[in-house]
N, CA and C atoms as a LAMMPS dump frame, in Angstrom:
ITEM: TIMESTEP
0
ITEM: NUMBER OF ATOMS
354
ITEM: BOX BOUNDS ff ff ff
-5.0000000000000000e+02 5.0000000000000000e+02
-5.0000000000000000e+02 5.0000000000000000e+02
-5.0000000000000000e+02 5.0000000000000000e+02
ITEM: ATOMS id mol type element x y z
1 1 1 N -378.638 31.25 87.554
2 1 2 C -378.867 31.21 86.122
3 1 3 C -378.209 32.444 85.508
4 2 1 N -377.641 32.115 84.301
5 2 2 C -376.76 33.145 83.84
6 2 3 C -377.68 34.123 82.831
7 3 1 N -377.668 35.668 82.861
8 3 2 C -378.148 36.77 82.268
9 3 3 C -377.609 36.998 81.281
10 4 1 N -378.504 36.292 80.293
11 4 2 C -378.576 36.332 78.547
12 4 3 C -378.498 37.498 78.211
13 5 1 N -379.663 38.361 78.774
14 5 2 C -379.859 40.09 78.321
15 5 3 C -380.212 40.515 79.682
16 6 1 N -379.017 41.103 79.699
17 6 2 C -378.872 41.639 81.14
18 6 3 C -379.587 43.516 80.839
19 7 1 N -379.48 43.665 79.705
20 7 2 C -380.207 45.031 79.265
21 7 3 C -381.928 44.991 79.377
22 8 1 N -381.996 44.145 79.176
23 8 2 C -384.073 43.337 79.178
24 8 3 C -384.594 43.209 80.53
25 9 1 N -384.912 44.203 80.978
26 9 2 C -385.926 44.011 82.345
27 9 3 C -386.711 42.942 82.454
28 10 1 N -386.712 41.713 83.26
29 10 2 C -387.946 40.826 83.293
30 10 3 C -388.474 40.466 84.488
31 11 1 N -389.486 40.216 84.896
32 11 2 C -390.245 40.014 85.911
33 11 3 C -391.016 39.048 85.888
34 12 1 N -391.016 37.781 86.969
35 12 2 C -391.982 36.975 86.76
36 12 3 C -392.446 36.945 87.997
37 13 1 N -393.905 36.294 88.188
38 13 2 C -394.274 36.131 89.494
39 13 3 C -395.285 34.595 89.346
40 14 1 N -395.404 33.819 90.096
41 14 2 C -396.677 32.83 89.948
42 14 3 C -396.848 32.678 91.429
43 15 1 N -397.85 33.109 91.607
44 15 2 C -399.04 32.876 92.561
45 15 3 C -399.898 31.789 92.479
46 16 1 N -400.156 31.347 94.11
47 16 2 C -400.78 29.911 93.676
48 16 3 C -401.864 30.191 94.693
49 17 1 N -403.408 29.858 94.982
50 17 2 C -404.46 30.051 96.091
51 17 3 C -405.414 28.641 96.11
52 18 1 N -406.378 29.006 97.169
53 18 2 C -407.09 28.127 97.418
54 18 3 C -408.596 28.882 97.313
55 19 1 N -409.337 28.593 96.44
56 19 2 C -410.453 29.95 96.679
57 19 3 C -411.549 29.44 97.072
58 20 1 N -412.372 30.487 96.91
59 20 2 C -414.343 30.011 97.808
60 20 3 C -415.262 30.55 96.95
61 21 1 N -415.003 30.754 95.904
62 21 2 C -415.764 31.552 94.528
63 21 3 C -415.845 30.824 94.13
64 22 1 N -417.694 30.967 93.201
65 22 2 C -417.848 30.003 91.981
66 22 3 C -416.909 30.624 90.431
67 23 1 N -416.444 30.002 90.31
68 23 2 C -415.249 30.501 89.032
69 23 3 C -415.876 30.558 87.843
70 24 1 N -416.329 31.66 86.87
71 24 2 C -417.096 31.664 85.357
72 24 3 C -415.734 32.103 84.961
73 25 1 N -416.133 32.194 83.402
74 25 2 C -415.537 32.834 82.233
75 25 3 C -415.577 34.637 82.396
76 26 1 N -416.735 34.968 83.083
77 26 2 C -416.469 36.338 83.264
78 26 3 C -415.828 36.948 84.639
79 27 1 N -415.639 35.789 85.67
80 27 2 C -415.128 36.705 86.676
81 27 3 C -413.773 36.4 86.228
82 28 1 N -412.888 35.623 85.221
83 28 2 C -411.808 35.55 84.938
84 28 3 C -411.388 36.337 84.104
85 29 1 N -412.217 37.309 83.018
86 29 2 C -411.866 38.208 82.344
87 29 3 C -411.935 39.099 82.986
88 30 1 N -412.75 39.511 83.951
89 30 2 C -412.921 40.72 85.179
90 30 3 C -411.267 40.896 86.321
91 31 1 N -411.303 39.736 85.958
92 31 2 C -409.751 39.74 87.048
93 31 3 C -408.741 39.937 86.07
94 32 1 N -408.551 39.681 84.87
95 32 2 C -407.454 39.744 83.689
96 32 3 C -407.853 41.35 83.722
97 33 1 N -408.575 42.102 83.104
98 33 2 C -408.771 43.285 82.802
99 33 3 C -408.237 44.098 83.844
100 34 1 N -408.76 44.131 85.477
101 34 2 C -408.874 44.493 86.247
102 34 3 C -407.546 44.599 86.698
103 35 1 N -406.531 43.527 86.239
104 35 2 C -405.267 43.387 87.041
105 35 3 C -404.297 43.81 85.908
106 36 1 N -404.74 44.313 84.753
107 36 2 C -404.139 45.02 83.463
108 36 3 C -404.265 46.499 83.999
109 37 1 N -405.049 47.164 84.463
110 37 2 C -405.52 48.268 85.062
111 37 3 C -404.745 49.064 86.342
112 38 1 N -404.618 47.792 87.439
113 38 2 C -403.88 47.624 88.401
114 38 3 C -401.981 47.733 87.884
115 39 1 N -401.694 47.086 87.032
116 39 2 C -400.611 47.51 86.67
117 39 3 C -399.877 48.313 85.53
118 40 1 N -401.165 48.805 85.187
119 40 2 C -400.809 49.958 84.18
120 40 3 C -400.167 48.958 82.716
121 41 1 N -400.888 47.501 82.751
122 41 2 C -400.14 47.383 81.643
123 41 3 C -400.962 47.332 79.968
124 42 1 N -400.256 47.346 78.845
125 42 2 C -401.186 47.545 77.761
126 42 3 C -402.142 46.381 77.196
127 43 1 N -402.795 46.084 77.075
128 43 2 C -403.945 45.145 76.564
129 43 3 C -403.64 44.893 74.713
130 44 1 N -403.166 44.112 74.243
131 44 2 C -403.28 43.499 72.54
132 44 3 C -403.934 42.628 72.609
133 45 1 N -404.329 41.838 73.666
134 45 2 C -405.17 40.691 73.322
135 45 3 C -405.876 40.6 74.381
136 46 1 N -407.3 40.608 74.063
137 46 2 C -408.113 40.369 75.396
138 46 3 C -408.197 38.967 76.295
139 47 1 N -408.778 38.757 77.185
140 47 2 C -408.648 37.686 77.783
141 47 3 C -409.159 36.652 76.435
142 48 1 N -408.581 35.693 77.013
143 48 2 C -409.521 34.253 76.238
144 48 3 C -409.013 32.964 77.386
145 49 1 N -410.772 32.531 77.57
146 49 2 C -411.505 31.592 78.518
147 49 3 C -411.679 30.239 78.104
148 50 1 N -411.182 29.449 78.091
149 50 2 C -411.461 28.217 77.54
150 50 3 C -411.794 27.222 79.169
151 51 1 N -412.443 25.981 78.8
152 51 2 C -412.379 24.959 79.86
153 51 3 C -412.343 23.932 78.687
154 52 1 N -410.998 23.524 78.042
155 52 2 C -410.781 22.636 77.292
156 52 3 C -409.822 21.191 78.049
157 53 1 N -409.123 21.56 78.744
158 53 2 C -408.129 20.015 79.586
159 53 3 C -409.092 19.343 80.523
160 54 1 N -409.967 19.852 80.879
161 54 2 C -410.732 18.173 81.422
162 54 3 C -410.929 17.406 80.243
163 55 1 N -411.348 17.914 78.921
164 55 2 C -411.795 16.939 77.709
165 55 3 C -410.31 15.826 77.709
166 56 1 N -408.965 16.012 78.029
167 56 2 C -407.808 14.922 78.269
168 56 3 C -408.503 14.562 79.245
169 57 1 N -407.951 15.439 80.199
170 57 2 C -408.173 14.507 81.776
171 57 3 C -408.871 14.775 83.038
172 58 1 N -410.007 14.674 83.49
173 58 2 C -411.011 15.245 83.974
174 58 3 C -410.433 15.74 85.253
175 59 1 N -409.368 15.279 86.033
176 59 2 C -408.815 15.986 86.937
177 59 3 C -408.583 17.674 86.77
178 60 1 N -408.196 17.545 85.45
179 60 2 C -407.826 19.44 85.315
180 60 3 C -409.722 20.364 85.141
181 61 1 N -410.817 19.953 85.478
182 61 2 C -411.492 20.269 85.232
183 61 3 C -411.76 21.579 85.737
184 62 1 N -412.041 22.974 84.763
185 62 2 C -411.714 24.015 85.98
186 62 3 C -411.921 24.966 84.301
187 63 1 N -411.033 26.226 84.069
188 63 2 C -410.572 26.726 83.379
189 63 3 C -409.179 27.055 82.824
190 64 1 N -409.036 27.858 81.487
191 64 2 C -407.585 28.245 81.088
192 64 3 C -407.742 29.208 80.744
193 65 1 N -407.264 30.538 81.117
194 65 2 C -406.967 31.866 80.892
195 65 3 C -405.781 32.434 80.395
196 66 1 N -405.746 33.118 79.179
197 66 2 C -404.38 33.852 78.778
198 66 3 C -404.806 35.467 78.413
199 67 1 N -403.598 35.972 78.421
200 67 2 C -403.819 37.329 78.152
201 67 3 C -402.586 37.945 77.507
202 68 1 N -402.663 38.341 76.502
203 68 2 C -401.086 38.843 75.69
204 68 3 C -401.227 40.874 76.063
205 69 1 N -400.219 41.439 76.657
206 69 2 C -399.905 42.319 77.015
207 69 3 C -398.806 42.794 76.157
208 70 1 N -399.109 44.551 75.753
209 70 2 C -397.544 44.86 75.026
210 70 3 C -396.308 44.622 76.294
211 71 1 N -396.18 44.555 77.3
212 71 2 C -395.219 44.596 78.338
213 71 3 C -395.233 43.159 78.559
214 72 1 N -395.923 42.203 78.204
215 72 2 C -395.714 41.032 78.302
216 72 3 C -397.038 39.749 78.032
217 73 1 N -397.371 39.187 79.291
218 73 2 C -398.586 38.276 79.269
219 73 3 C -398.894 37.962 80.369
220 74 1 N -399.512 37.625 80.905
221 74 2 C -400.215 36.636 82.392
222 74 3 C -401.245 35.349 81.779
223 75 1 N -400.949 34.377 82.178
224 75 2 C -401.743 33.376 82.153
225 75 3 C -402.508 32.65 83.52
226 76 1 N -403.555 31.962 83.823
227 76 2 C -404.584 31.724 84.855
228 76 3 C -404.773 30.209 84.686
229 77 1 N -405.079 29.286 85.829
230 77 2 C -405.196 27.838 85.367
231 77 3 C -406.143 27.87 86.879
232 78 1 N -407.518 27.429 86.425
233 78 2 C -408.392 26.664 87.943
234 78 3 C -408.604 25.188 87.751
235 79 1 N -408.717 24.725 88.876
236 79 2 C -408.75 23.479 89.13
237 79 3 C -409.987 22.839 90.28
238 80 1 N -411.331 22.914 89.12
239 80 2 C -412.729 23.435 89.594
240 80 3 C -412.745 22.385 91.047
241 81 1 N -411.984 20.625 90.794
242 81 2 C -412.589 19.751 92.245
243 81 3 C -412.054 20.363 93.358
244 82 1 N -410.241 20.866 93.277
245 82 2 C -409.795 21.243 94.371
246 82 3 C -409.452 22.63 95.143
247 83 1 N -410.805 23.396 94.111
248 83 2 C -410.644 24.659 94.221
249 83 3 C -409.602 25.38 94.904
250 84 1 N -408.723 25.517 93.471
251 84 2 C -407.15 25.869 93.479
252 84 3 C -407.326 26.976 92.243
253 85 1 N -406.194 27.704 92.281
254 85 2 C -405.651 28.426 91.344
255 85 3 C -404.139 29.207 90.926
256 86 1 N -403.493 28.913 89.568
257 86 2 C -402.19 29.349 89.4
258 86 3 C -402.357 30.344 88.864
259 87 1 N -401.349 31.445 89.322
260 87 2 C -401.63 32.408 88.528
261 87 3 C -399.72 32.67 87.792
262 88 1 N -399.526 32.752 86.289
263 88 2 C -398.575 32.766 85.885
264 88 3 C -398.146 34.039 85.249
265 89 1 N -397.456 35.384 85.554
266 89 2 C -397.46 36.651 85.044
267 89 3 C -395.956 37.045 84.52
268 90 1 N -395.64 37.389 83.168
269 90 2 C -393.808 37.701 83.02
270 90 3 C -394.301 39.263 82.825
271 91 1 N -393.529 39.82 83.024
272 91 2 C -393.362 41.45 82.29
273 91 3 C -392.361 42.105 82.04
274 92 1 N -392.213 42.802 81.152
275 92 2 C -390.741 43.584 80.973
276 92 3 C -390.969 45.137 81.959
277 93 1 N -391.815 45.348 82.488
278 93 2 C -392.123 46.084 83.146
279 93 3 C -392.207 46.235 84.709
280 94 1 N -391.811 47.196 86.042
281 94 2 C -391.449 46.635 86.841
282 94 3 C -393.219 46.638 87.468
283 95 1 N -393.237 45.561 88.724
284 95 2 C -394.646 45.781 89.251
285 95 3 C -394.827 45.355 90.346
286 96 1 N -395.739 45.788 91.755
287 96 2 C -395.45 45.138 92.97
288 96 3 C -396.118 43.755 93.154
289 97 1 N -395.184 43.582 93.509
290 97 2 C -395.907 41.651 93.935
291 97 3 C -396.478 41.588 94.913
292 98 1 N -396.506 42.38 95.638
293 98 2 C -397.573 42.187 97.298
294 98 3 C -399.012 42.74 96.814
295 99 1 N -399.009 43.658 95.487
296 99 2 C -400.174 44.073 95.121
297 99 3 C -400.799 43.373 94.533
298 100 1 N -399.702 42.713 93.527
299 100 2 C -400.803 41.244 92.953
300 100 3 C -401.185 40.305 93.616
301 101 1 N -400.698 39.81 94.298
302 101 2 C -401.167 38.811 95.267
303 101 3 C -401.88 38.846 96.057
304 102 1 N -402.289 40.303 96.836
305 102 2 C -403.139 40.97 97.416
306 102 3 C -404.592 40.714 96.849
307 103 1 N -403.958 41.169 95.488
308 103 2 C -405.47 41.648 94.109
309 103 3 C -405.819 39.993 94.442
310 104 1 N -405.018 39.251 93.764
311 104 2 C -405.61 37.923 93.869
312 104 3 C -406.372 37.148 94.636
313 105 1 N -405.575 37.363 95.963
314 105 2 C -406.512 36.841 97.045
315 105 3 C -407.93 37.497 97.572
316 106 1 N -408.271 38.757 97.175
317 106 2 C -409.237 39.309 97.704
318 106 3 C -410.488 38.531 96.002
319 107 1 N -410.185 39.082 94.947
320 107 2 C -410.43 39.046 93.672
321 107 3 C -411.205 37.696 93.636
322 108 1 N -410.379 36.428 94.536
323 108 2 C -410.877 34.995 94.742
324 108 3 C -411.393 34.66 95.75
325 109 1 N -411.315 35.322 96.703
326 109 2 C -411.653 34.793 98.4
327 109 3 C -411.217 34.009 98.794
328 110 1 N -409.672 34.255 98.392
329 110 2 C -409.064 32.631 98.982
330 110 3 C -408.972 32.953 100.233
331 111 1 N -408.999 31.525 100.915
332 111 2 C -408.453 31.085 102.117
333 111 3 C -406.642 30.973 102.055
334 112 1 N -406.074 30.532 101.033
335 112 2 C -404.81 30.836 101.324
336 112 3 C -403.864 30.971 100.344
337 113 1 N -402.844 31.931 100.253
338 113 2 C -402.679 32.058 98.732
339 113 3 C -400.667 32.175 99.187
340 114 1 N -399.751 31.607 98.278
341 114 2 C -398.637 31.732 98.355
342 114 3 C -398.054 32.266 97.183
343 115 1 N -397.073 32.836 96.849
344 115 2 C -396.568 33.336 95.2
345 115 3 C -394.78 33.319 95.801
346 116 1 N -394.399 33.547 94.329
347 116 2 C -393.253 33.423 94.554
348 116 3 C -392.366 34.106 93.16
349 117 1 N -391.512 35.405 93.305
350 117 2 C -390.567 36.103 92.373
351 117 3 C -389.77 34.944 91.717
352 118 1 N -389.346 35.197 90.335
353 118 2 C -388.176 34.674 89.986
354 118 3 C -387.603 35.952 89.272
């Protein structure tokens, strides 16, 4: 893929797990905050928790997490039957990916968690 702004640092990562936690609205702001902390990045918008896509389609039944960062955003998606989770993070800022994924898997108790740089 060709580099539009090759001057613009960007970083993406999405992490994907399998977890063993009961999933609330607060251990998902606890992990948004917590992993804002972890990477030193700035907070403009606090988490916000919704469980609105099962009301379409009850398969997605689970939660939706976003978080707006001055360095960028991370977004969160669970998927309460097959206790799964995506985790979607861009930043203009650089950050280790073995640490997030680390954070993640401990943070969830997954049994197995894969991610992947772009």
């Amino acid at each position: 893929m060709k580099d539009l702004a090759p001057n613009i640092f960007r970083q993406r990562l999405i992490i994907e797990g399998l977890y063993k936690i009961e999933i609330t609205p607060l251990k998902l702001e606890e992990f948004m905050r917590t992993l804002s902390e972890l990477l030193e990045m700035t907070i403009i918008y606090e988490p916000i928790v919704k469980n609105l896509a099962e009301n379409i389609n009850p398969i997605h039944k689970g939660f939706e997490c976003v978080m707006i960062w001055a360095e960028s955003g991370v977004s969160l998606y669970t998927w309460e039957l097959e206790k799964f989770f995506t985790i979607d993070i861009y930043s203009c800022k650089k950050y280790d990916i073995d640490t997030v994924a680390n954070f993640a898997k401990d943070h969830f108790y997954a049994t197995e968690v894969v991610f992947k740089s772009i």
